[in-house]
N, CA, C and O of each residue as an XYZ file, in Angstrom:
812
protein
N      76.814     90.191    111.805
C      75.949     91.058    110.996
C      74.879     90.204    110.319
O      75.232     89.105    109.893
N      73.653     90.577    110.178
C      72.473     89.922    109.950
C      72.383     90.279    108.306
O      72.782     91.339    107.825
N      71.817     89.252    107.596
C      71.592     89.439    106.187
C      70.590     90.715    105.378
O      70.473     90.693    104.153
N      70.092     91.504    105.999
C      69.503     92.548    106.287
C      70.836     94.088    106.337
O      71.131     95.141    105.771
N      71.087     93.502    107.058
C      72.180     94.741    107.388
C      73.681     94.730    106.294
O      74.392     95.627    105.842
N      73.685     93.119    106.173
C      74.950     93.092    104.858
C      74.616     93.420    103.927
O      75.483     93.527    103.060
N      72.984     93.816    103.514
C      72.827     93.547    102.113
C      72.744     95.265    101.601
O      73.064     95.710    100.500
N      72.262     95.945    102.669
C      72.837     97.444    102.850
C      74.233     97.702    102.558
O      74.644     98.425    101.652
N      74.697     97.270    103.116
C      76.526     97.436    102.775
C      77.093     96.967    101.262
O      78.138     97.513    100.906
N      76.501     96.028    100.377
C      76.575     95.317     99.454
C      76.140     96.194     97.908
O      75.156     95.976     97.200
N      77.206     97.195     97.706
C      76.539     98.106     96.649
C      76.349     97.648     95.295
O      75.450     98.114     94.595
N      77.144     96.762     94.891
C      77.259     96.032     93.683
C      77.497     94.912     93.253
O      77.944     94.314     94.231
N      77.487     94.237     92.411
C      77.394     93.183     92.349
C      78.125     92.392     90.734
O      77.522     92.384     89.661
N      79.048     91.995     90.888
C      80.056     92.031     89.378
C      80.358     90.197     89.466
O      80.502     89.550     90.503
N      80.393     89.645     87.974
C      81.390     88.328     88.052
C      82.981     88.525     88.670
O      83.644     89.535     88.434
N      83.487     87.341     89.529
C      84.413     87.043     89.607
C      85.859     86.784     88.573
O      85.933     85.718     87.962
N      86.662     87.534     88.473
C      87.742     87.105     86.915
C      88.298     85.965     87.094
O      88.675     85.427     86.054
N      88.622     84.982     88.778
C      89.083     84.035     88.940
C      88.160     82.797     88.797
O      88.270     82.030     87.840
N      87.222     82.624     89.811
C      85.849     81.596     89.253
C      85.070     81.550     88.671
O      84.674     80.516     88.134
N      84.369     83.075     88.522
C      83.383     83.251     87.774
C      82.008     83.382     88.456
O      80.979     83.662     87.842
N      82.087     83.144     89.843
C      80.428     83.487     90.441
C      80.791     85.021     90.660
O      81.791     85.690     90.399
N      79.414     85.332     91.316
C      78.973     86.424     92.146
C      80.134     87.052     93.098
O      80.470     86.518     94.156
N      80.640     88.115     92.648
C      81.548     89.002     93.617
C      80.712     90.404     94.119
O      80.293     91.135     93.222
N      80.480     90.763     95.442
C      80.008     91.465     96.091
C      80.478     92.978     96.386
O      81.160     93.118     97.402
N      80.351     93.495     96.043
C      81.079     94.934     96.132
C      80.434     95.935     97.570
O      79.216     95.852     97.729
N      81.152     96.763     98.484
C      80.796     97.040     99.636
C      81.850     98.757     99.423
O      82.627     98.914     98.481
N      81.653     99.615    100.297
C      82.475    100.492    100.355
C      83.202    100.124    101.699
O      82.615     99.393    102.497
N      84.693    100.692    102.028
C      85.502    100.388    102.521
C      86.926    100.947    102.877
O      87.027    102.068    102.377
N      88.274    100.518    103.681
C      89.261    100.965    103.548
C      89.437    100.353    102.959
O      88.903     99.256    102.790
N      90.681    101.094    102.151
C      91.659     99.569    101.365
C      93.226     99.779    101.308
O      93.607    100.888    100.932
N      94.048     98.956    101.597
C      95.194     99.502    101.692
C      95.682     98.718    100.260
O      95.803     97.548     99.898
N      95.926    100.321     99.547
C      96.632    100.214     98.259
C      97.981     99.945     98.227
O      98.772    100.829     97.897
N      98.392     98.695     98.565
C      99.690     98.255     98.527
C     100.102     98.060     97.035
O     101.301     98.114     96.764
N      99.217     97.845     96.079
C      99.270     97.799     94.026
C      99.876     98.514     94.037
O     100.882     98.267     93.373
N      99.858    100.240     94.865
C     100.759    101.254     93.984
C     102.262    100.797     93.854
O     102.907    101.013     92.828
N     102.830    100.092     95.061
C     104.142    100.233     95.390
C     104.981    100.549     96.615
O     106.180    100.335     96.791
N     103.870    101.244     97.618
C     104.143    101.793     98.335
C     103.067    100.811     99.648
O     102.058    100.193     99.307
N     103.608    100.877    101.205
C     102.627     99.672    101.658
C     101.737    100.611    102.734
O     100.923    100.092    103.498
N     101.933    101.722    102.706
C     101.039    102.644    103.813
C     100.053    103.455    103.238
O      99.664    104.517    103.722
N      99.659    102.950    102.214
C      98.691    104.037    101.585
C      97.343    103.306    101.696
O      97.104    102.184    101.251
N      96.468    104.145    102.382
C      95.272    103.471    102.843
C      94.354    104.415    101.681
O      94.635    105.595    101.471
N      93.082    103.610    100.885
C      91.972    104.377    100.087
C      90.618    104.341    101.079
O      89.890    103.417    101.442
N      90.629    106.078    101.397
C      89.413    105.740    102.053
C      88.015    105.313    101.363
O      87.712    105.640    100.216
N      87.064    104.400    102.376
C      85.740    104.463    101.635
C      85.647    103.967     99.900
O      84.997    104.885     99.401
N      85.866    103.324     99.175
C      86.298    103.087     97.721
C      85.329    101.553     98.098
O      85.107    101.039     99.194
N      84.821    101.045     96.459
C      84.010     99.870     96.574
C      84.868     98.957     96.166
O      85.555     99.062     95.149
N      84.870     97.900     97.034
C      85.513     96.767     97.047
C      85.219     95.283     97.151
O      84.997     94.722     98.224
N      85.232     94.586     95.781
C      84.469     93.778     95.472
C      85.412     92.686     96.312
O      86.637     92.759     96.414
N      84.398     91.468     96.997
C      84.823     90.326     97.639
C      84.689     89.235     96.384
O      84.447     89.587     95.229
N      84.868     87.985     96.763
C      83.968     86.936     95.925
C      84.662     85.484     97.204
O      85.785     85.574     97.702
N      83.700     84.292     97.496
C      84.100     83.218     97.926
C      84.860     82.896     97.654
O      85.455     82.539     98.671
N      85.646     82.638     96.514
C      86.888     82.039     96.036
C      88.233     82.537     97.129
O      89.301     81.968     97.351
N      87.702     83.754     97.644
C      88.994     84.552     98.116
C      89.420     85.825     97.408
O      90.332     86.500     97.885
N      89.020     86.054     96.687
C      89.546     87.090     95.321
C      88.761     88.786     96.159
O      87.628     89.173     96.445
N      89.848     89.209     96.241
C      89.282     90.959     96.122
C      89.733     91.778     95.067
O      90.837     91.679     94.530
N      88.919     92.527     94.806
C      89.360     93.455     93.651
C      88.519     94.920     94.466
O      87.395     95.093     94.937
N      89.479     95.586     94.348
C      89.615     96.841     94.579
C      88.996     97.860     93.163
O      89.595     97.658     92.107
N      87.795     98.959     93.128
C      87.483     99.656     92.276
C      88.595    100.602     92.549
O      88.456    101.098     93.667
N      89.667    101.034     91.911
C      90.393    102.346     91.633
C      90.382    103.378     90.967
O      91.144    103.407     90.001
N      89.520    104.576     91.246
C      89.408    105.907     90.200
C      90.489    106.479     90.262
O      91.270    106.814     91.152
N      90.398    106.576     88.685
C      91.586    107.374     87.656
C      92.618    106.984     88.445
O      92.683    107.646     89.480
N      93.644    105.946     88.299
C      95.157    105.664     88.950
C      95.759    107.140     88.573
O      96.033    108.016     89.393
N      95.861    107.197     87.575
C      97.245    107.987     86.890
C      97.184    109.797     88.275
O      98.121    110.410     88.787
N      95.469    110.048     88.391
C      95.272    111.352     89.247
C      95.343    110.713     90.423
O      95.621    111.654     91.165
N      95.271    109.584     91.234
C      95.306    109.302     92.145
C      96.632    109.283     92.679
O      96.908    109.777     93.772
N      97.768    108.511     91.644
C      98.804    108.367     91.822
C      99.475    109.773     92.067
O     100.257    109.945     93.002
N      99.060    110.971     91.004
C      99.965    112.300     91.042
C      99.806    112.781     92.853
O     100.674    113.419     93.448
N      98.458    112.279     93.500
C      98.012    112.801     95.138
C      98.659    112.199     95.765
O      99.089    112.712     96.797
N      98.979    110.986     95.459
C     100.059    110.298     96.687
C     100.935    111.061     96.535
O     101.204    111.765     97.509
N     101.704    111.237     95.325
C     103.171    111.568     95.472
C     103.095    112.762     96.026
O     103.732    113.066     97.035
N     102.218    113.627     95.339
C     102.320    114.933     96.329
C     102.347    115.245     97.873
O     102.676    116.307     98.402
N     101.871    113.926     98.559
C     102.021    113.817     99.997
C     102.907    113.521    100.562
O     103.244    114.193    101.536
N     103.793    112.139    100.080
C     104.912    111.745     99.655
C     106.177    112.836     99.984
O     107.181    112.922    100.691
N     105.411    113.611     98.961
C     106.585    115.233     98.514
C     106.673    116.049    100.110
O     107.480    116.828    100.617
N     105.624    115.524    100.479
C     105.833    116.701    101.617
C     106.094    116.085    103.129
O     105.828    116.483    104.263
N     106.634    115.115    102.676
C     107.347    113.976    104.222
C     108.389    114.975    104.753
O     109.169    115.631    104.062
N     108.263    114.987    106.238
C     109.199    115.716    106.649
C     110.728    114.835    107.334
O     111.737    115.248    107.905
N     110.307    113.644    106.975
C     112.009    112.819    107.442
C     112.556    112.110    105.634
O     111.970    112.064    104.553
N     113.151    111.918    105.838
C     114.021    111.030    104.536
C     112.929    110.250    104.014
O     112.006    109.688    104.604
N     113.188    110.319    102.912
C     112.675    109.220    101.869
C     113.171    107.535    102.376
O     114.279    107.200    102.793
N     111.849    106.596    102.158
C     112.404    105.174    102.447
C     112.536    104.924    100.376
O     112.480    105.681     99.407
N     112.746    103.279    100.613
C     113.305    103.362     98.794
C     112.397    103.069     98.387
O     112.435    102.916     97.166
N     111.241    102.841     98.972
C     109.940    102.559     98.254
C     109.172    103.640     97.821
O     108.344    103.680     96.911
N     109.603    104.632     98.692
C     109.246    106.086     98.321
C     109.451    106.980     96.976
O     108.729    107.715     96.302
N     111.178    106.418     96.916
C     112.065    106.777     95.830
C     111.603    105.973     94.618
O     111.771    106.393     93.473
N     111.169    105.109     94.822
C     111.223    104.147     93.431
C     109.290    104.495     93.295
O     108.825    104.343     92.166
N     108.780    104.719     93.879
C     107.020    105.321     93.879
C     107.483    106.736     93.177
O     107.468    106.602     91.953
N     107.821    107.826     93.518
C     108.140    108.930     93.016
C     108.579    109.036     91.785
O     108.220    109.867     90.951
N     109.594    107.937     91.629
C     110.605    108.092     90.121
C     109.319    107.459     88.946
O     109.124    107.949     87.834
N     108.677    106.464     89.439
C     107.654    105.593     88.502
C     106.083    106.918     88.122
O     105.408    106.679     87.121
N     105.840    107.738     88.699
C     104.879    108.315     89.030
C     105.378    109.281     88.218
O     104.608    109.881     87.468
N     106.797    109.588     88.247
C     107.348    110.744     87.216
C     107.787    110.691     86.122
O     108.312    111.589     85.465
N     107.481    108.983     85.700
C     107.723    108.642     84.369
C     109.468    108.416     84.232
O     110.066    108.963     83.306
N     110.002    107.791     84.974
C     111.618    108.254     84.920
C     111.877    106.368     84.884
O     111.037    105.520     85.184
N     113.042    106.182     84.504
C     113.617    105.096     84.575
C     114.743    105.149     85.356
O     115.182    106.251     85.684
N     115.482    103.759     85.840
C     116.385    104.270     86.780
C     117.480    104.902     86.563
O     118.127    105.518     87.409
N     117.818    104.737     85.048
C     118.668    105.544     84.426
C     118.328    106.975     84.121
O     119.075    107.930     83.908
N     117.524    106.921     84.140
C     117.100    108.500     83.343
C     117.123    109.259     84.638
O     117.717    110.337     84.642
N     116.553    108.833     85.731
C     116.650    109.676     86.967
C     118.367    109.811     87.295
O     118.860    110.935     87.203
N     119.032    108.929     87.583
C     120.486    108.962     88.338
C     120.970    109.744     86.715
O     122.015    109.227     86.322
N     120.535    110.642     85.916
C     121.187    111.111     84.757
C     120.864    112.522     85.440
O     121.781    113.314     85.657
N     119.570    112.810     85.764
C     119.322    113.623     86.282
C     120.018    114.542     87.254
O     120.616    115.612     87.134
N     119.643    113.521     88.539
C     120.017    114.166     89.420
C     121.654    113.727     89.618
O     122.162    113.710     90.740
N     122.430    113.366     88.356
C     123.738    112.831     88.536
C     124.511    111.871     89.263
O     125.739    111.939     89.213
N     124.051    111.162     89.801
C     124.295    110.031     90.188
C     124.210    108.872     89.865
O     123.183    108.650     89.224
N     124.987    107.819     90.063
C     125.287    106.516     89.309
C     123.466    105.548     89.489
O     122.575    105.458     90.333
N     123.657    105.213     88.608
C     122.274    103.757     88.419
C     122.370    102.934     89.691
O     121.476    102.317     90.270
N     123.832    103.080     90.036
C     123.702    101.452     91.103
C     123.194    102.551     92.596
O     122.705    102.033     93.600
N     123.392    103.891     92.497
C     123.127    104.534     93.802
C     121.649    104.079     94.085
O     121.264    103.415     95.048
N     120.775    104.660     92.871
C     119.533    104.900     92.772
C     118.881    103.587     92.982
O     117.729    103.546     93.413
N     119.803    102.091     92.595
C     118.936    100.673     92.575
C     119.334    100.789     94.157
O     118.285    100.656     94.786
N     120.414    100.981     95.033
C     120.719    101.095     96.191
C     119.286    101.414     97.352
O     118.628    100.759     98.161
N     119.324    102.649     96.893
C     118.181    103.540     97.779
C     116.788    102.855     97.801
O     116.081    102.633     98.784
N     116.430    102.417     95.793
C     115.174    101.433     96.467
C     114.905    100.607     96.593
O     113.761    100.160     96.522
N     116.353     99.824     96.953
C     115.935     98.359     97.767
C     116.357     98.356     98.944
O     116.368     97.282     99.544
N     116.864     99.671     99.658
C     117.042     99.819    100.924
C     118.227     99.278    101.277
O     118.300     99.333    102.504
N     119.155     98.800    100.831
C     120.154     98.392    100.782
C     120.996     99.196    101.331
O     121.652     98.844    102.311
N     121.125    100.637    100.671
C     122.126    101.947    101.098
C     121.135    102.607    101.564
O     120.065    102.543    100.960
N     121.247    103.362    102.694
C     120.123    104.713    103.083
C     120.417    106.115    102.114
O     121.494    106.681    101.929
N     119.213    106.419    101.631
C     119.748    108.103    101.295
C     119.962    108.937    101.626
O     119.265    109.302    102.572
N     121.050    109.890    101.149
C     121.369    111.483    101.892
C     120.318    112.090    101.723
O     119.304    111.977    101.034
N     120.880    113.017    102.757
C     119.290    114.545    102.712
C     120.019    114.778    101.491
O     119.682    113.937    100.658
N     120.699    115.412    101.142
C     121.627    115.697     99.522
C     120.650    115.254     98.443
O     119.856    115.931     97.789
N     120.883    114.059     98.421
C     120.142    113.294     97.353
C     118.946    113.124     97.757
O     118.157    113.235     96.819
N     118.456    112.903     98.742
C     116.905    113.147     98.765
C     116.186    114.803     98.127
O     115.418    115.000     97.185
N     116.524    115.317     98.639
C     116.646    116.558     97.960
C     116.165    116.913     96.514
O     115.167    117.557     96.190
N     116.990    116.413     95.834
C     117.483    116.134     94.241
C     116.133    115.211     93.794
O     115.199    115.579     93.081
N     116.250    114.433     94.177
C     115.078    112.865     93.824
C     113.509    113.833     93.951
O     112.725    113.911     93.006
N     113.335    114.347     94.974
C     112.133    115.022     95.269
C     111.693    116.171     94.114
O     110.670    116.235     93.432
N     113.272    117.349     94.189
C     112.777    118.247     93.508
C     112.571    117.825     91.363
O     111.748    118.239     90.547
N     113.745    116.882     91.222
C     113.837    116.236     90.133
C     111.936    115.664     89.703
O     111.314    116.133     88.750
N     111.442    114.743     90.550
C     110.226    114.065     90.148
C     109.393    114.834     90.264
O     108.485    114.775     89.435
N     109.346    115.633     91.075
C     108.316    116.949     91.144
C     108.035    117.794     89.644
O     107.039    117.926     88.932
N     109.400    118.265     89.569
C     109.053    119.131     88.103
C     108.817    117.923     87.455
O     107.591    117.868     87.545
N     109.048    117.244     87.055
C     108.787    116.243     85.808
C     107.636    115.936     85.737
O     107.021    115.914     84.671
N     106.910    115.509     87.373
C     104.807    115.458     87.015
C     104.323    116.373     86.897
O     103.151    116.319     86.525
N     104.860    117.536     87.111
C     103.520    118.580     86.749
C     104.423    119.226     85.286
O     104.034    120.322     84.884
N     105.387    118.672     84.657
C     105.587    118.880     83.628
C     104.365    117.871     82.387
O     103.814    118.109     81.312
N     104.441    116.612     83.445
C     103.708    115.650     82.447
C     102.030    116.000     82.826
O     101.151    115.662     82.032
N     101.856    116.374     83.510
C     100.520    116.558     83.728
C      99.528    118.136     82.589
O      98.436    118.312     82.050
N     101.101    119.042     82.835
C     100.645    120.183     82.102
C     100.579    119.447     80.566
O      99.700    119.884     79.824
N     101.536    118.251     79.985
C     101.321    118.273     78.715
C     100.565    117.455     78.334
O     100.319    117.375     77.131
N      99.921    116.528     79.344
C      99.148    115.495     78.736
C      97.805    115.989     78.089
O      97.001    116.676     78.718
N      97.644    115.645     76.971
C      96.591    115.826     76.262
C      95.264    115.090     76.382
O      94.200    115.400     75.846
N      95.535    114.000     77.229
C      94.273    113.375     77.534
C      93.663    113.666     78.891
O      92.848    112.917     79.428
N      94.288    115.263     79.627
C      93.863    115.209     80.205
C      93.633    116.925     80.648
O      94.618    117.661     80.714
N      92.307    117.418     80.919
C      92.164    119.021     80.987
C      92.473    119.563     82.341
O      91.882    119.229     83.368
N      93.345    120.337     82.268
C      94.182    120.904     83.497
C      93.954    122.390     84.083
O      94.795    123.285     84.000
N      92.522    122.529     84.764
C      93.180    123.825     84.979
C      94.418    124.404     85.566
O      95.063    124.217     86.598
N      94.512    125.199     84.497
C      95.855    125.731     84.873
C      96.504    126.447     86.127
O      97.591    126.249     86.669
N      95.443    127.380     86.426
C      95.568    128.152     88.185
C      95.402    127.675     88.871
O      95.936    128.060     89.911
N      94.520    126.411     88.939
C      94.271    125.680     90.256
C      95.725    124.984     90.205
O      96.401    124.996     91.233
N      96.206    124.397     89.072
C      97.400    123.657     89.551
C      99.113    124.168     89.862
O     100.199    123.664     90.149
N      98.388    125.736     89.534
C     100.065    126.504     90.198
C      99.676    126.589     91.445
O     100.590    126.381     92.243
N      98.547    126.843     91.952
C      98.189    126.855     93.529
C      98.466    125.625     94.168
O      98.933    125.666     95.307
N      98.197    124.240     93.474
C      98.310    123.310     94.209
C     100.336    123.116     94.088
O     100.932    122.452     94.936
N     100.983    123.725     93.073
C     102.183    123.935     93.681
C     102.833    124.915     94.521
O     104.010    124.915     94.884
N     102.031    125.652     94.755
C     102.315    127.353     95.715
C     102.280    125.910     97.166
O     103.101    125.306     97.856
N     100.631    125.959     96.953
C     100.677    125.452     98.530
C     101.362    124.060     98.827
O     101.386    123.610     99.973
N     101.967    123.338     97.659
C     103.207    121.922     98.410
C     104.025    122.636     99.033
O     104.523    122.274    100.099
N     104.363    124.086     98.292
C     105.875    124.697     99.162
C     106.756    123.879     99.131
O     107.393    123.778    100.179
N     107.120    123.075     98.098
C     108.595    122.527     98.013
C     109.994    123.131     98.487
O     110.904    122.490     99.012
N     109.979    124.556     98.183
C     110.980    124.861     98.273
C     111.129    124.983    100.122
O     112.249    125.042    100.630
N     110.197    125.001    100.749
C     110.177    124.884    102.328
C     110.421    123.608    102.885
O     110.936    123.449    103.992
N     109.975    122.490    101.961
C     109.917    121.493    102.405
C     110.970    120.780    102.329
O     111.174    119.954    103.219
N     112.111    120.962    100.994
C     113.187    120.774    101.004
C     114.291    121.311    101.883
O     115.360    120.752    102.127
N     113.917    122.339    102.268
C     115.408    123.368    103.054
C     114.879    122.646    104.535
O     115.796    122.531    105.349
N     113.552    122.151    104.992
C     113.470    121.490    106.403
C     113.333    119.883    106.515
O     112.962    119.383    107.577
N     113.553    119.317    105.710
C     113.662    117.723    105.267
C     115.121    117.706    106.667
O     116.211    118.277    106.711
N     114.255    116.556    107.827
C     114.743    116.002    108.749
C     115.814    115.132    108.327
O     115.419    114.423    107.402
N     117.202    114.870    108.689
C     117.952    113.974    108.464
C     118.083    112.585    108.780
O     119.081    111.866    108.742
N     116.682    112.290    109.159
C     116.903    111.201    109.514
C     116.127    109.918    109.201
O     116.157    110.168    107.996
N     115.485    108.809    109.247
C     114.644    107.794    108.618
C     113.744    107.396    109.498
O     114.111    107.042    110.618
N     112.208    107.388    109.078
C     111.086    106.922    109.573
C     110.151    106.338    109.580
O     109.118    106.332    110.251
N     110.820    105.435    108.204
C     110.248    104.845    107.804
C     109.203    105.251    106.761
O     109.033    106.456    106.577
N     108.558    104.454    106.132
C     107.147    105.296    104.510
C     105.852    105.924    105.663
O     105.179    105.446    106.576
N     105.997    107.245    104.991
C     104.820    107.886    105.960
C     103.606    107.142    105.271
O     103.600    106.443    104.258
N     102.668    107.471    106.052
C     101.513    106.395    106.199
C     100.373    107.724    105.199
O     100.329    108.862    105.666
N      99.678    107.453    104.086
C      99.536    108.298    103.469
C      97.749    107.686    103.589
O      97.408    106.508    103.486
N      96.895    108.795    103.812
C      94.947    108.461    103.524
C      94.487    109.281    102.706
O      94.845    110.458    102.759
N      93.775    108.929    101.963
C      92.861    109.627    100.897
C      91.894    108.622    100.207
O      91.841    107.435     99.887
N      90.776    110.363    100.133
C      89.816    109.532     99.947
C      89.871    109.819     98.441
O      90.156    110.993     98.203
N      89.665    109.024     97.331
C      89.266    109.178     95.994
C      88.348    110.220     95.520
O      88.511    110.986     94.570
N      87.261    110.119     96.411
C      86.334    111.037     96.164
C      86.481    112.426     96.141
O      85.377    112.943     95.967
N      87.039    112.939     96.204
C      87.831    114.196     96.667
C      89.281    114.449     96.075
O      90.265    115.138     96.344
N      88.992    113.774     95.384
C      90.619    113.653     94.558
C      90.338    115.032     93.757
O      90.947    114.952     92.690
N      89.577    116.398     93.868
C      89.150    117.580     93.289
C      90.616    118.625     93.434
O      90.620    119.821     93.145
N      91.895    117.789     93.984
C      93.162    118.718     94.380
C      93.670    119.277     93.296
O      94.395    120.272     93.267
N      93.199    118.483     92.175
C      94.167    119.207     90.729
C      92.866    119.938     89.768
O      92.932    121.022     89.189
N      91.758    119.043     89.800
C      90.649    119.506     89.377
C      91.213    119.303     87.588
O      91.340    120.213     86.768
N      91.415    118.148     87.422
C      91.736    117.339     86.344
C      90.197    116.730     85.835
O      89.521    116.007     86.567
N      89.868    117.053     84.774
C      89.009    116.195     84.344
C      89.867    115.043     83.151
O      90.611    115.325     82.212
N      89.362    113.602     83.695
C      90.027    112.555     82.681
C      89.229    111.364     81.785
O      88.156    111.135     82.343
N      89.369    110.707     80.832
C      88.864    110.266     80.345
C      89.174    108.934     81.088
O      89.332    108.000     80.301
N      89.261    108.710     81.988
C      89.470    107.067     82.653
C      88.440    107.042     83.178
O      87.835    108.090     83.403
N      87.893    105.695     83.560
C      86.765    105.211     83.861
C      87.235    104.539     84.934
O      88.345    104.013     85.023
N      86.068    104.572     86.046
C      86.622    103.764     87.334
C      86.110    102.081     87.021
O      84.913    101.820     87.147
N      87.133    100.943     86.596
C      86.897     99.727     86.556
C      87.311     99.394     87.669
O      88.233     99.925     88.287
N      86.332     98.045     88.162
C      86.713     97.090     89.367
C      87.989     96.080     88.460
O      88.045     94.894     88.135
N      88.423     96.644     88.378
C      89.771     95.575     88.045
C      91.152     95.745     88.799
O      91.652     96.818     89.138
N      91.828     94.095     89.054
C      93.359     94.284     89.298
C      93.984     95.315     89.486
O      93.326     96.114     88.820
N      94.834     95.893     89.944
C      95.527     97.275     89.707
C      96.719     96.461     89.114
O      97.003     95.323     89.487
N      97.355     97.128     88.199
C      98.697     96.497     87.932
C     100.163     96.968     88.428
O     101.160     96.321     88.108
C-alpha cells in the first residue's frame, strides 16, 4: 500500500501510553478477546497502531456493548463453553458465589464449568442462562446512568425468545460461538449513555 492510500485509511492520530510517539488510528476488525470471551470479532471500530507494537482498540460504551454480546451468547443453540459461563455471570454482575446461590449449586461446580475442567449440563446450562438474563435487564432497567426505553427493550426480550431457546438448547458442545458486531449499530436497546468512546486499554 502506497503512502497516499495509507494515509486515507489513517483516521486519527493519538500519543502512544507505552512510548509516547505518534499512534495511528485506522478503522478495522478487531477481535475483542478484553471481553473474556476469544470469538468475538468488532466490526469496522478505530484502531490505533503505534511502532512500539502497542494497539489500542477504541471501544464504545463497553457496559452496552457487553449487554449485545451476551444477548447473542443467550441465544447459542449448543451448550455453553466456561468462558461463556463466566462472560455471562460477569456481564450480570454476579460473583461466583452469588450465581451457584442462585441457580443452587455448589461454588466449586460453577469454578468447574469456567475453567472447563467439568462440562455443563443442559440442566444447568439452562439455569446459568435464564438466571443472568433476568439479572441484566434487571440491571439495565435500574441503572440510572442510563435512559432505557422501555418498549423497545421488552421487544428486544420478546424477540431473544428465551423461553424457545432454552426448551431447544442442543446437548451437546461446540465450542464459544463465534459472535460479530458492529458497534455502530449497537441501536438494539436504544440506550442512551453517558460513556464516551476512549481509545484506551479495555480492562
Amino acid at each position: 500500500m502506497n503512502n497516499r492510500e495509507n494515509s486515507k485509511q489513517q483516521l486519527a492520530v493519538r500519543n502512544c501510553y507505552d512510548c509516547g510517539r505518534k499512534m495511528y488510528g485506522r478503522r478495522e476488525n478487531y477481535t475483542y478477546s478484553d471481553c473474556g470471551l476469544r470469538s468475538v470479532i468488532l466490526l469496522n471500530i478505530l484502531v490505533f497502531h503505534c511502532e512500539c507494537g502497542a494497539i489500542v482498540p477504541e471501544i464504545p460504551s463497553p457496559s452496552v456493548l457487553h449487554v449485545s454480546i451476551a444477548m447473542n451468547v443467550l441465544k447459542k443453540k449448543t451448550l455453553l463453553s466456561g468462558e461463556e459461563v463466566r462472560f455471562l455471570r460477569k456481564v450480570a454482575g454476579y460473583s461466583a458465589t452469588d450465581l451457584s446461590n442462585v441457580i443452587g449449586m455448589t461454588n466449586t461446580a460453577v469454578s468447574h464449568w469456567e475453567t472447563s475442567s467439568k462440562p455443563i449440563g443442559k440442566a444447568a446450562d439452562r439455569l446459568v442462562r435464564l438466571s443472568c438474563f433476568a439479572r441484566i435487564i434487571y440491571n439495565i432497567a435500574g441503572d440510572e446512568a442510563l435512559m432505557v426505553d422501555k418498549g423497545r427493550l421488552a421487544q428486544v426480550t420478546k424477540e431473544l425468545n428465551l423461553t424457545s431457546v432454552l426448551e431447544h438448547i442442543e446437548d451437546r458442545f461446540a465450542g464459544s460461538q463465534s459472535v460479530k458486531i458492529n458497534p455502530d449499530v449497537l441501536a438494539d436497546l436504544e440506550i442512551v449513555t453517558s460513556e464516551t468512546r476512549e481509545p484506551m486499554p479495555v480492562q
